[in-house]
C-alpha positions, 0 to 999 in steps of 0.5 A, a space after each residue: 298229874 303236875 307231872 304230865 303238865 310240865 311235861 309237854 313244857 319240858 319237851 317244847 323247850 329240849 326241841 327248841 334248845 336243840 333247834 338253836 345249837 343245831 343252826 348255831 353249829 350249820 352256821 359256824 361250819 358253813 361260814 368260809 373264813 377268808 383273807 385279804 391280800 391288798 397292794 397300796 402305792 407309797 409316796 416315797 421309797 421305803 428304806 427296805 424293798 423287794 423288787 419284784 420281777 415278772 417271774 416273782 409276780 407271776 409266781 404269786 398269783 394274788 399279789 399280782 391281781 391285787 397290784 393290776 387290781 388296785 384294790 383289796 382281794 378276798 382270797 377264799 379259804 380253799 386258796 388260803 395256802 397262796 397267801 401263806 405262800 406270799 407271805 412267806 416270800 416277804 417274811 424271807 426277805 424282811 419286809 412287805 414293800 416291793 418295787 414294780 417297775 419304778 413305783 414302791 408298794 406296800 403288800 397288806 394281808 387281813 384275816 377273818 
């Protein structure tokens, strides 16, 4: 008889267990992880710089949008191989600062 009282208590708390780790797991599948990519104009010449060229600009998408933007870009997680493929291209060549046109940049990335 104690049994069938605890019972039901029992089963409203599996149901309610599974409710929470259910939604835990739609959110964290469901959420976009995504990075930034962000150009900010320096007041002097770095020591070290790539000068950018239109080609390379237009190579590199994001970078370019982000400079012609002024602001912060959020890139989307299917994008996400474009910011590697930037970052790459400044890993190659030692530094994150560029020079376009007569103006120094320096290219920031974030990811959440």
């Amino acid at each position: 008889m104690k049994n069938k009282k605890y019972l039901g208590w029992i089963i409203a708390g599996s149901i309610l267990m599974m409710v929470v780790i259910l939604t835990y797991v739609f959110i964290g599948f469901s959420y976009e992880y995504s990075d930034t990519i962000s150009v900010e104009k320096l007041e002097s010449k770095p020591e070290k710089f790539v000068n950018m060229t239109n080609d390379e600009l237009d190579n590199l998408s994001y970078l370019k949008k982000a400079y012609l933007k002024n602001k912060t870009l959020e890139v989307p997680y299917n994008e996400k191989d474009q910011i590697t493929e930037i970052r790459n291209f400044f890993m190659d060549r030692g530094t994150f600062n560029i020079k376009i046109n007569d103006s120094y940049y320096e290219v920031s990335f974030t990811s959440s």
